[in-house]
N, C-alpha and C positions, 0 to 999 in steps of 0.2 A: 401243858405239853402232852403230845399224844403218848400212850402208853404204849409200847413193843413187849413181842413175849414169843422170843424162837427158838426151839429146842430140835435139834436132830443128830440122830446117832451116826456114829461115823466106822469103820472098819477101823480093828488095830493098826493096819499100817498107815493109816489116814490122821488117826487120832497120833499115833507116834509122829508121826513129821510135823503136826499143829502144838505138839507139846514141845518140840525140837528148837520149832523155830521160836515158840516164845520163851524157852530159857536162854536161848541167843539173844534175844532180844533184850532181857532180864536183864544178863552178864555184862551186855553191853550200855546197856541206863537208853537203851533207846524206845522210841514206841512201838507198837506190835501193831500189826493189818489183820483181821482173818475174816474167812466168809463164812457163815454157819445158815443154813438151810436158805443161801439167795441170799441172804442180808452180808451188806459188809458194812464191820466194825473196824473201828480207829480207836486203839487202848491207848493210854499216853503214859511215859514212862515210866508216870510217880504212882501209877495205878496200884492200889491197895488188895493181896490176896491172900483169901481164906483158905484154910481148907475148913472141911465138917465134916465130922463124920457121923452117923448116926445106926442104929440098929434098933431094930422091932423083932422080938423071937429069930424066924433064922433069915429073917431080909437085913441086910446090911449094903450100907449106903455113903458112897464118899463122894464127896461135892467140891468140887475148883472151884471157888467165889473170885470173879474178877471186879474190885469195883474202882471205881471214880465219880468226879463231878464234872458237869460239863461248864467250859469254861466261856 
């Protein structure tokens, strides 16, 4: 299967309504939609998430892991 790899930063108020709508999402055991940089994703409800955190001197770094399998 082809490998995908999209990353793009988003404004606070942007990044708040995409973090909004997948704890609605969450609350409700339903699946989540989002579009990140032109790509749209289909998360499915039982979707397993991380967080991580990490730190190097004074960079520090927290990670959303959203993962699953494709069925």
């Amino acid at each position: 299967m082809e490998e995908i790899e999209v990353e793009k930063g988003y404004s606070n108020k942007q990044t708040a309504e995409k973090l909004r709508r997948l704890a609605e999402s969450l609350e409700q055991g339903k699946a989540f939609e989002i579009q990140v940089g032109g790509q749209r994703i289909y998360v499915p409800a039982d979707a397993r998430i991380d967080f991580e955190y990490e730190r190097e001197d004074e960079h520090h770094e927290l990670e959303i892991e959203i993962k699953w399998k494709s069925k």
